[in-house]
N, C-alpha and C positions, 0 to 999 in steps of 0.2 A: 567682100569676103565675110563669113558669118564660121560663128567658133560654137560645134558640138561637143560633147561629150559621151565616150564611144565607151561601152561597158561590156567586159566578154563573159561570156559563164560556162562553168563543165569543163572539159573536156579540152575548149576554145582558149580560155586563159591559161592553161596549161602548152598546149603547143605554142603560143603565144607570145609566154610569156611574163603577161600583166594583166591586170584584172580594168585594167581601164586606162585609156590614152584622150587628150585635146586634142580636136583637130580641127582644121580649119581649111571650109573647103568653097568656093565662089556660091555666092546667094543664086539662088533658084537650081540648086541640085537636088535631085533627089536622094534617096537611100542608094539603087543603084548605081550612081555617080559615087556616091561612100566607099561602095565596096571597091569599085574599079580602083579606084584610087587607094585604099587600104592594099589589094594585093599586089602593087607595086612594091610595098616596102619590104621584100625579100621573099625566095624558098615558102618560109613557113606561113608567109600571112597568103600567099598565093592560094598555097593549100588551102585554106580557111575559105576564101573569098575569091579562088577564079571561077566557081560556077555556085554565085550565091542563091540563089533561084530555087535551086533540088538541096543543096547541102545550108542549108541557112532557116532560121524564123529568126524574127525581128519586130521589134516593140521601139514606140515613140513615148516618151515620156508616161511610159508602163501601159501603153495600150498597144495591142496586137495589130499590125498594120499591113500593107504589101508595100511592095519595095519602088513601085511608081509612088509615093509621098514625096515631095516636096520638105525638105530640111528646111527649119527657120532659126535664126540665133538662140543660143541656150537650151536648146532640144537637148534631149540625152536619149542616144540609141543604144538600144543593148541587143548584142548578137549572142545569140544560144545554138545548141545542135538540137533537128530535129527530135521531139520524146519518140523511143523505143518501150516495148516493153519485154518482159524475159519472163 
């Protein structure tokens, strides 16, 4: 097992809840291995994270990545909602 640090922004930490959670999920996962496992933990993180893909960006230790990445101990992922503009 290998332990991330999971960081929400906008909009995300609001439905959420928290602005960040530890988690700890078996070594050689990826980001999408994250998410599936995030949107088990209830309703709202579902919402978040059951079609991370279209409703998700996501950054590894602040660099913009895709969701085939490969997690490594002490990573910190931060999930954001797509930018809009108005």
């Amino acid at each position: 097992m290998i332990k991330v640090k999971v960081l929400f922004f906008a909009n995300f930490k609001e439905i959420l809840n928290t602005e960040q959670i530890d988690v700890e999920i078996p070594k050689g996962s990826h980001i999408v291995d994250l998410c599936n496992l995030l949107g088990q933990y209830g309703s709202d993180w579902l919402e978040v994270f059951g079609n991370p893909s279209s409703s998700l960006k996501v950054a590894v230790n602040q660099e913009m990545v895709e969701f085939s990445v490969e997690l490594k101990e002490g990573d910190e992922v931060a999930f954001f909602p797509p930018v809009t503009g108005g």
